[in-house]
Structure formats: C-alpha cells, structure tokens
N, C-alpha and C positions, 0 to 999 in steps of 0.2 A: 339438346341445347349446346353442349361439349362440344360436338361435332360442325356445329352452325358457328360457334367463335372462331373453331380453329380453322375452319374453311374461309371465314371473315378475316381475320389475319392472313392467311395465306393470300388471298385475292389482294388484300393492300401491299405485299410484300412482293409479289408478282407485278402489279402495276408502279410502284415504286422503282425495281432495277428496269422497267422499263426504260423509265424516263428519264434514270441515271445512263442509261447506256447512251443516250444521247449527248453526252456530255459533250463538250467540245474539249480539244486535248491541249493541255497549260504548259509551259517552261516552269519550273519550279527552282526556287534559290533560295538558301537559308543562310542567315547573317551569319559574318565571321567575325566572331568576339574575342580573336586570339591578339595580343599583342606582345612583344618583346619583356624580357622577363623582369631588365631593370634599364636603368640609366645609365650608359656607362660604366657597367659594371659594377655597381654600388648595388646589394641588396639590403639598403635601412629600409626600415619600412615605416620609419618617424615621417608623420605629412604634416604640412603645417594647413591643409585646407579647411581640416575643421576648427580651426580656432576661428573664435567672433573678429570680426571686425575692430567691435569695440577693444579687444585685447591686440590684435595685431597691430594697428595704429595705436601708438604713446601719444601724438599730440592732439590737446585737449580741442582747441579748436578746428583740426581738421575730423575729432571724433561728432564735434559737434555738429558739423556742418552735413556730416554722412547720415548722421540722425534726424536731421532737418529734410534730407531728402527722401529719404527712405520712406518717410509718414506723406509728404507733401505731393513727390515726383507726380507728374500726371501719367507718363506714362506706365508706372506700375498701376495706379488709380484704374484704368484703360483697362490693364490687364486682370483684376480684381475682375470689373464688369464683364467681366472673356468668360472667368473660372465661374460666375453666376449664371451665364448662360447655358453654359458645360455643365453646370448641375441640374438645370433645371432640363435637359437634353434627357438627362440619366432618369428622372422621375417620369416624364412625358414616354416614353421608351418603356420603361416600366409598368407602366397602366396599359401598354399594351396587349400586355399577354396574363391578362387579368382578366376576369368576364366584366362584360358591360350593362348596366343596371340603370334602364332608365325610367321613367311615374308619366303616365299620361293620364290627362283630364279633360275633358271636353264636352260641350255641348252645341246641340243644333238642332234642323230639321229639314224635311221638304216636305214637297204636296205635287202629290203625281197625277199627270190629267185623266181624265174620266175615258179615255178610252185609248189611254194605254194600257202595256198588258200587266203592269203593277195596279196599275189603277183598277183597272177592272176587278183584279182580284181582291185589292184593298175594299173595293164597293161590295164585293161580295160576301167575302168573310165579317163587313159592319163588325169591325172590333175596333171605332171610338166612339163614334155617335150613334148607329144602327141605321146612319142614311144611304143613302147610295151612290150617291158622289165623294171620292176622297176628301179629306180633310187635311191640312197645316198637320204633319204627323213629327211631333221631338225626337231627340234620343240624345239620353245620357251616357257618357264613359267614362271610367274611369280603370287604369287600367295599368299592369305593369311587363314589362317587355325586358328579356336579357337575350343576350349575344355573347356568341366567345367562341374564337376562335384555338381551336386546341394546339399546341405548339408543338409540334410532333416531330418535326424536324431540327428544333431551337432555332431556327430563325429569330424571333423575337427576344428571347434570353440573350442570343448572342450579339443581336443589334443593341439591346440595353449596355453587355458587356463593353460593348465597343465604345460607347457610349460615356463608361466609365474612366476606360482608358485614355481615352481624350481628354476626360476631366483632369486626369491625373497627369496626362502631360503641360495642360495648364496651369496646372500648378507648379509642374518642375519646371515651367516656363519664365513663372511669375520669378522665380528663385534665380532662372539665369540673366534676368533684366535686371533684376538685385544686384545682381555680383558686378556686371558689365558699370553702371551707375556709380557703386561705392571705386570703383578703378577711375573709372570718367571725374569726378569727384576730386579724389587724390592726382591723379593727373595736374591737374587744372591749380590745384592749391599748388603743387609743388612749383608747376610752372611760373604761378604769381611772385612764390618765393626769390625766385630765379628770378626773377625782373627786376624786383625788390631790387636785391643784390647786383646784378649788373648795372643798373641808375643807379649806386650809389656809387659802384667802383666808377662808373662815366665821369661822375662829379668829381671825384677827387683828384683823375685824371687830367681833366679841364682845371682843376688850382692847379695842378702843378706846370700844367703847358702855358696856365697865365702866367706863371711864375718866370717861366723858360722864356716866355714873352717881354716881359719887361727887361731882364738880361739885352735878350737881346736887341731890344730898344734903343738902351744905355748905350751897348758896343758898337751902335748905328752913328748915335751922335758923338760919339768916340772917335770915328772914322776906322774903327777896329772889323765893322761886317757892312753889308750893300745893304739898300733897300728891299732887295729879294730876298734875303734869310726873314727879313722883318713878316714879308707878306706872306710866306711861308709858311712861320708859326702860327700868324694871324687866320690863314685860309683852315690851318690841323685846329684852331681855336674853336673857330666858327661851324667847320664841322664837327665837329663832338657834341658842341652847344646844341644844333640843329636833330643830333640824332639822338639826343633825350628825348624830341615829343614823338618819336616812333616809335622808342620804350612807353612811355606813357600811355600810347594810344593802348600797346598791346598789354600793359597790365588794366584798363578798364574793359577789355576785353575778354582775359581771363577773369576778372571781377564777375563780368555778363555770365559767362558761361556758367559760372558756380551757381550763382542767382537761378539761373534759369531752371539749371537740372537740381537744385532746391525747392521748384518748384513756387517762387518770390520775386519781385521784381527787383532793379536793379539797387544795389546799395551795397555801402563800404564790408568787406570781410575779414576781418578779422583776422590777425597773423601775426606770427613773432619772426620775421624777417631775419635780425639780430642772430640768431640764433641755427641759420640756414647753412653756413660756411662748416658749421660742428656736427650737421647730422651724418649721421653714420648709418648705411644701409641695414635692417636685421636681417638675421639670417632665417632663410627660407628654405624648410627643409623638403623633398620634393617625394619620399617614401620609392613606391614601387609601381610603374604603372599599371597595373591590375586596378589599382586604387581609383587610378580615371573613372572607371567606368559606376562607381556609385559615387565620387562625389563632384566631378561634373554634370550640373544640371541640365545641357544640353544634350550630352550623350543622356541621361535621362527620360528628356523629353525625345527624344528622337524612337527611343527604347519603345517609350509606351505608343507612340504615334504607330510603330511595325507593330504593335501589339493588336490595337486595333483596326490595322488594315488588313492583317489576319484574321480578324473576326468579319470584318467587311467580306470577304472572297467566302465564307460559308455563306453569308445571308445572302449572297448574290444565288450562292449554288443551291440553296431553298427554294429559289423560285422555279426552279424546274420541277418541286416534288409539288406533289397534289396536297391542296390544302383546304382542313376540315373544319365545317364552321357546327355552330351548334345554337339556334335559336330556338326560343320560346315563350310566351306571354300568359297570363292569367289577368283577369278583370270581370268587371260587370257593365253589361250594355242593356237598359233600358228604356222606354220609350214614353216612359214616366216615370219624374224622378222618387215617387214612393214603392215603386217596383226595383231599385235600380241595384238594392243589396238582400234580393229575393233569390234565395240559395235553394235549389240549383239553376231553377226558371234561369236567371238573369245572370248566371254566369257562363264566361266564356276562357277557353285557354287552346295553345297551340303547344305545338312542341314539335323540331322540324331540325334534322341534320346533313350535310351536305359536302361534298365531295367535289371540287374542283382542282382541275390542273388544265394546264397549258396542253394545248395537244399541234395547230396550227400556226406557223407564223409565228416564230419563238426568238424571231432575229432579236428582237428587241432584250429579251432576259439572256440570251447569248452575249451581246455588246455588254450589257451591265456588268456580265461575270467574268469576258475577257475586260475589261476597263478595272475592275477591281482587284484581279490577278496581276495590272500593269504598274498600278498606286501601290501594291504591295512590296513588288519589286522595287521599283522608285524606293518606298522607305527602307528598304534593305541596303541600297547601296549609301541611301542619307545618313542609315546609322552606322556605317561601316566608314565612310569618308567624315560625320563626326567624330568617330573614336581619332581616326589616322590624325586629323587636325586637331584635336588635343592635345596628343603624343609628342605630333611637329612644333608646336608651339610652346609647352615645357623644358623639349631640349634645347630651342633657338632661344629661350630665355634664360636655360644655365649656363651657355655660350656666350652670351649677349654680358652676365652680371660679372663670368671672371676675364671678358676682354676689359669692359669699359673698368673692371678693380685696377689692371696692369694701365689702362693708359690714364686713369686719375694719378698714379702714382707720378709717371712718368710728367707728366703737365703739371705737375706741383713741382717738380724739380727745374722744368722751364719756368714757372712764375718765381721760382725763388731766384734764380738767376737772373732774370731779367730785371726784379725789381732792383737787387743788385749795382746791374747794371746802368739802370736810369742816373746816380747818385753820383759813377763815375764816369759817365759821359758828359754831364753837366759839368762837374768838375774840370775834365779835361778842355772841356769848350771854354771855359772861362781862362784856363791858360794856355789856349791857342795853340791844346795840343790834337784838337778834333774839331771837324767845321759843323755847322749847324743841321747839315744833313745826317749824321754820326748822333744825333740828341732825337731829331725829330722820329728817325726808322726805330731807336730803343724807344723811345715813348710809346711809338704806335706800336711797335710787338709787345712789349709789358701789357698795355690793352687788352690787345685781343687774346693774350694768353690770359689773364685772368678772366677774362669773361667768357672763353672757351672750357676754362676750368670746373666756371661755373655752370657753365652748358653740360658738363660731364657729371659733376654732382648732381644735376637733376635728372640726366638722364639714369644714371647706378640709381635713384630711387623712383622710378617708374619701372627700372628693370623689375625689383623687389616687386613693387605692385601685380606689376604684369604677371611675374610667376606666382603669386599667390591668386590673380584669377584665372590664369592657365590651370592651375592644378583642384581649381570651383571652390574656393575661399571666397569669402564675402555677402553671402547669404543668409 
C-alpha cells in the first residue's frame, strides 16, 4: 500500500514538472521602495500627518463643515459601496475552496411501451401488478451530493488572498478620498474668505475714489482741472463699482462648491471673514520621507493593489497544473415511496475522483498568465511613480510655503507704503502740487496691492493645507 502512495505521488510530481515546463518565459520586476533619506537635509522625524483634522484645523467653522462632509460626501458614500463589494468578492472566493454540499429531492415517473426492451422486461419481471404490459412506474429521491475541488496548487487560497488585498486597497482608498475632500474643503472656505476680504477692501476703495471724485468736481467748477480729470475719476469709479459683481459671483461660487462636496444643496456658510487679514499659517512639520510610504493612503493603496496582482500571476500559473476534483453522493431511490428509506434495498451512493489538466490548445491560459504578469508590472511601476509623486509634491510644497513667507512680507511693505501714499498724493493734488493722473495711478496700485496681499495670504494657507495632504494628513 506504501509503495502504491509513493508511486501515486511520484506520477502526480512527474506530470506536474511536465506542465510547468511549458511555461512561457516572464520579464520579472520588483518595486523600488527606496527613497531619499530626508528633506533637505533635515532628519526630524516629527510629521504632522497623523494628527486629526479636527486638531489641525483651529477654526470652528471650517471644522464644522469638514465634518458635514466627511458623513454626507456622496463620493466617499460611492466608495463605502466599492469596499462592500470588495468584501463580499473575499467571502464568494472563499467558499471556493471549501467542499460543496448540496440536498436533492424529487419525484416522478414513466411508463415504458410494451415492446421496448425495458418494457419487455418490466412485463416480465411483473413486479407492480403481475400483468404483462408496463404500468405508470414512480420513483422517489431523495439524496445528497458533495464536490470539492482540492486546492493543491493554492490557486483558490491565493485568488481569495487577492481578493483581500483589493479589499484593503479600498479601503486605503476610501482614506485617500478623505484627505483629498477635507483639502478641497479648506480650499474653497479660505478662498470664500479671500473674497470676503477683497469686496470689502473694493468698497472702501470706491469711498475713497468717490471722495477723490467730488474734489475733483469742485476744482472742475473752479476752473482749476478739465472735464477729462472729471471723467477720468468717474470711468476708475464705475469700474470698481462694476467689478464687485464679479467678486460676488465668485464668492457664491465658492459658496456652491462647499455645499456641494458637503454633500447639501446650496446655502449661506458660515465664516468669520473679520478675522481673515490675522490668520497665520501653522506650522507643518514634514518628518522623514520613509514616513510617505505608511501614511500616504495612496502609496498604500497602490501597495496592496501590487500585492494583489502578485497573487493574480500564481493563479494565472495554476491553470497550467492538473486540477483534482473529488465528488460523491449518498441517498435513497425508490419506486414507492414506503420503500424509499429501506436500508440497504433502497440506498444508493457514488464516490468518484478525478484528474484534469490542459494538455491541447493552451493559448488561451498562456494570454491569461502573460496579461497578468503585464498588470503586475503596470502596478510596480504605479507604486513606484506613486511613492516619486508624493516625495515631489511635499518638497514643491516646502518651497512653495517659504517663497510665498518672503513675498507676503515684502507686499505688506508695498501696501503699507502705498496706503501712505494715497493720503499724500490727494494732498498734493489739492495743492497743485500733483495732477490728477499722480492720485488716480496711487489709488489704483494701493488696490491691487492689497488685494494681491490678500491673494498671498490665502495662498500661504492652502500651501499649509496642501502640505499637510502631501504628507496623508486628513483622514
């Protein structure tokens, strides 16, 4: 009996390198998870990515609103139903390499004619009525049937594995749509801010040029200016007036946008405006990039996606080995149903193993296994250009927070001057010591310098932003 196993292994181990020797021959490539050792030379290894959300943002309302989205968003909602499917992928996969156990019950009958050759013999044997002609003959079943495939190669184990992996990239999925959101989010509030503030400095600009206006109205009917310094002022009046509703449009636009990835229709938001000109960027600590690669949920997701497509390239390469199925059934069949649990009369059972592989015509499990050695590669180099674009995007973002630090300073120094300015070019215009063109060009540069100012303050806190989801903060 010894000798019969070991000869039965050997024969499956024999037909096995057979089939592997056909293999078709792969290019192989293994990710490179290496990256630079710090930033610039900085090895802190303080990161500010795991802090919450809720801590990293101080203002109440834009906490609130990131919390509104987070529960509401449709598109994480979308993505929930992704990771549902993704699980129910892993249990389906699972039950495959489980035996299969299935109950059958049934009844029926025929009636065979009189001179066929059942028939005949049914007339002979007279075993229901003792006539000679067939009769309407039943039969009962009732009966239970398993299957299973034995998993010899892990094919099946590895397909469920895979299976898992994918789940889990959906979830680190669901995390980097998180982070993306609460950035979009903050975004979009700061931006509203920034509008806030550039409408009012507009306004207060327009009193003053009305102010500049009437002046020079007076020195009109003075005989002291022309009627072109008048239209002048009038025309810088009228535009400014005119490009309020440009701001307006674009602050219910930022309004929209919040609303939306809230996941709510459209309606006022909530904001302390007032308080926009005094925010101060935090400081965002950026650790070691090594750190990238666990708290970046995309490099994550990318991670387990190779992980899985690695599992993908065996189960392709299964299909070349011979695969062993193992069925068998037990039940009762009787041809009346008071016969029909008459032990052993009326019972029946099978039991039945079997032995298949590919041997002809293989092209087709060849294209699966080169196509799945091609997706694998694919995610090697997806996880490798995720890591790189992480990396690039935390540096252009520490670059980015201490250019825009230097040139806020520097544009507060032009607004303070020019506001200055405004105060003594009026002045000197009223004593004919500067014409009207000398008032209008300081007005219009004090403008655009404070609202370029402001343009830079919102930008210094989207920089913040941006490097806190550069570095997978906000999940």
């Amino acid at each position: 009996m010894l000798k019969k196993r070991i000869s039965n292994f050997i024969g499956l181990g024999c037909i096995t390198l057979m089939f592997a020797a056909c293999l078709p021959s792969l290019v192989r490539k293994n990710e490179n998870k290496n990256v630079p050792s710090s930033y610039n030379s900085s090895k802190d290894t303080v990161n500010s990515a795991p802090v919450s959300w809720k801590e990293f943002f101080k203002d109440s309302n834009l906490v609130a609103l990131i919390e509104t989205a987070v529960n509401n968003n449709q598109s994480l909602k979308m993505i929930e139903q992704e990771i549902i499917v993704a699980q129910q992928e892993i249990r389906a996969r699972k039950g495959k390499y489980l035996p299969f156990l299935s109950v059958m019950a049934g009844a029926g009958g025929d009636k065979e004619g009189r001179y066929t050759r059942l028939g005949a013999l049914d007339a002979n044997q007279d075993i229901v009525s003792g006539q000679s002609t067939p009769n309407f003959l039943p039969d009962y079943l009732l009966a239970a049937n398993v299957s299973w495939q034995v998993d010899i190669w892990k094919q099946l184990r590895n397909a469920k594995t895979s299976a898992v992996k994918r789940w889990l990239a959906s979830v680190e999925g669901r995390k980097f749509m998180q982070t993306k959101i609460v950035a979009e989010i903050a975004y979009n509030y700061y931006e509203l801010m920034a509008l806030d503030n550039q409408l009012a400095i507009l306004q207060a600009n327009i009193a003053i040029q009305k102010n500049a206006l009437n002046i020079v109205t007076l020195q009109k009917a003075a005989g002291q200016v022309t009627e072109l310094a008048v239209l002048r002022f009038q025309a810088e009046v009228t535009k400014n007036q005119s490009r309020q509703y440009y701001i307006q449009q674009r602050i219910i636009e930022a309004q929209n946008r919040i609303n939306f990835l809230a996941g709510r229709f459209p309606q006022p938001v909530q904001r302390n405006s007032q308080s926009f000109a005094q925010l101060a960027p935090d400081s965002v600590y950026m650790g070691i990039p090594s750190q990238l690669l666990e708290n970046r949920k995309d490099i994550k997701e990318a991670e387990q996606q190779l992980l899985a497509y690695k599992l993908d390239v065996k189960v392709a390469k299964a299909n070349f080995y011979p695969v062993f199925n193992i069925t068998g059934g037990i039940g009762y069949d009787a041809f009346n149903a008071k016969y029909l649990f008459t032990t052993p009369e009326s019972m029946l059972f099978n039991l039945a193993g079997s032995l298949v592989a590919p041997l002809v015509n293989r092209n087709a499990i060849k294209a699966m296994y080169v196509s799945a050695n091609a997706k694998q590669i694919e995610a090697v180099y997806n996880y490798e250009r995720t890591i790189l674009m992480a990396y690039t995007e935390v540096a252009n973002q520490q670059a980015n927070i201490n250019n825009l630090a230097n040139s806020f300073n520097y544009k507060s120094q032009q607004v303070d001057a020019l506001n200055h300015s405004i105060n003594i070019s009026i002045n000197l215009f009223k004593s004919a010591q500067a014409d009207y063109v000398e008032v209008l060009l300081t007005q219009r540069d004090a403008l655009e310098s404070k609202i370029e100012l402001i343009e830079t303050k919102k930008q210094q806190l989207n920089a913040m932003v941006s490097m806190y989801q550069a570095l997978g903060g906000g999940w």
